[in-house]
N, C-alpha and C positions, 0 to 999 in steps of 0.2 A: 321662385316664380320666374316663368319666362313670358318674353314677354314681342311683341310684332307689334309694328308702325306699319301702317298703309294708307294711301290717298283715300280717300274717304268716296268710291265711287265702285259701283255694281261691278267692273270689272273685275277688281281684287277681289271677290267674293268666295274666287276660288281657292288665293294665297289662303285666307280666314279659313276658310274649310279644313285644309290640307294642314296646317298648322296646329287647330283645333283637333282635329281628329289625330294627328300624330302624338299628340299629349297625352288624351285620351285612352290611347293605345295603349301605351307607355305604364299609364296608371290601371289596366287591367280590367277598365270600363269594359261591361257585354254590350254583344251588337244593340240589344231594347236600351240601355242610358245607353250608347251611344247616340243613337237614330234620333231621340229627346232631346237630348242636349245640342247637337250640328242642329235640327230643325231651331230651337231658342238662338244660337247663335246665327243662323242665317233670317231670321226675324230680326235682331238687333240690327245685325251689320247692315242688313240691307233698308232700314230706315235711318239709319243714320248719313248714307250712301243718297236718300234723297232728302232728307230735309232738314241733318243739322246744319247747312251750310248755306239753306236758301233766303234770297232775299238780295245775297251780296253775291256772290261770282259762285252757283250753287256746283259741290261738288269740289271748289277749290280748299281744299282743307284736308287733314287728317284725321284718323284714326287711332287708337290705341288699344290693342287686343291683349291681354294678359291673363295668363292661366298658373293658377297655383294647385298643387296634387298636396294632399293632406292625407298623412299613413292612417291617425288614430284619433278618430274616426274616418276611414277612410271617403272623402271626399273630392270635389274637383270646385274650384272656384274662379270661374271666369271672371273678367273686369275689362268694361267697354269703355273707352275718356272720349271725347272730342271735346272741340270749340268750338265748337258751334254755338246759336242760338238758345240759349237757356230754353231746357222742355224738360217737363220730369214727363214722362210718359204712365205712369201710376197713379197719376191721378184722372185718370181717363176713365168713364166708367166702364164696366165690364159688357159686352155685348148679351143681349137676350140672345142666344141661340137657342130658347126652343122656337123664335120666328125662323119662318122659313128666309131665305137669302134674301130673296125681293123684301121683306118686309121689315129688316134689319137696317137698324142707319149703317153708312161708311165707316168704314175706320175701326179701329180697335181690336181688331181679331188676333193681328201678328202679339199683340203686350199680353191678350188674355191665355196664348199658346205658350206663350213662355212662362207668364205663374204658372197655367197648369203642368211644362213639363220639368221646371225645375223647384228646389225644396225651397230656396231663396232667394226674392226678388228686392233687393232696393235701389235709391235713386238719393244722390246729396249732385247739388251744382257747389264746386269748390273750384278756387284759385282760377276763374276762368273756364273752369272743365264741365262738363253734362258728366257724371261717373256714373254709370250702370252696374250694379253687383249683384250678378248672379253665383248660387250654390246649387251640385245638388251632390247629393249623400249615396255614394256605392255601394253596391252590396260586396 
């Protein structure tokens, strides 16, 4: 498992990227789970980037990006930590997208994009941490 520390703010978005994607590579992921997987990851990072941290000095905090390659079955499994404010983002309901945009509430779209692009989504708050664990299964 390897693993990136970053401040927890939109700018790193690109270290996350470049990091993510360099794993990916590595583990022989095609450009389509690529493209899936960087979109779920840049849905993660970039809310935790505004709001596990808000309330007290927002943004001052970090991150914890870790990716584990798995041969047989061949898989990739991301794992998001902060400290932030305790939020499982899962229990959020799902967005009606047959409304159209205007008619849809706020929020929820980035969490529903990530179940749908990855095989495994969950969420445990331990030792202090928000832990997001994401899978998804390569061809």
């Amino acid at each position: 498992m390897k693993k990136l520390t970053v401040d927890a703010k939109v700018e790193k978005l690109d270290d996350v990227m470049a990091f993510v994607e360099g794993e990916l590579e590595a583990a022989g992921a095609s450009m389509k789970e690529t493209m899936g997987i960087t979109l779920a990851v840049e849905e993660v990072f970039v809310n935790i980037a505004h709001y596990a941290y808000e309330g007290g000095d927002a943004g001052e905090g970090s991150a914890d990006i870790s990716v584990e390659l798995c041969e047989n079955p061949k898989s990739v499994t991301i794992i998001f930590a902060d400290w932030g404010k305790p939020y499982n983002p899962l229990e959020r309901e799902d967005p009606d997208i047959t409304l159209s945009a205007e008619e849809r509430s706020i929020g929820g779209l980035g969490i529903f994009l990530v179940k749908k692009n990855m095989d495994e989504v969950s969420y445990e708050y331990r030792d202090g941490m928000n832990v997001l664990t994401t899978k998804k299964n390569l061809l």
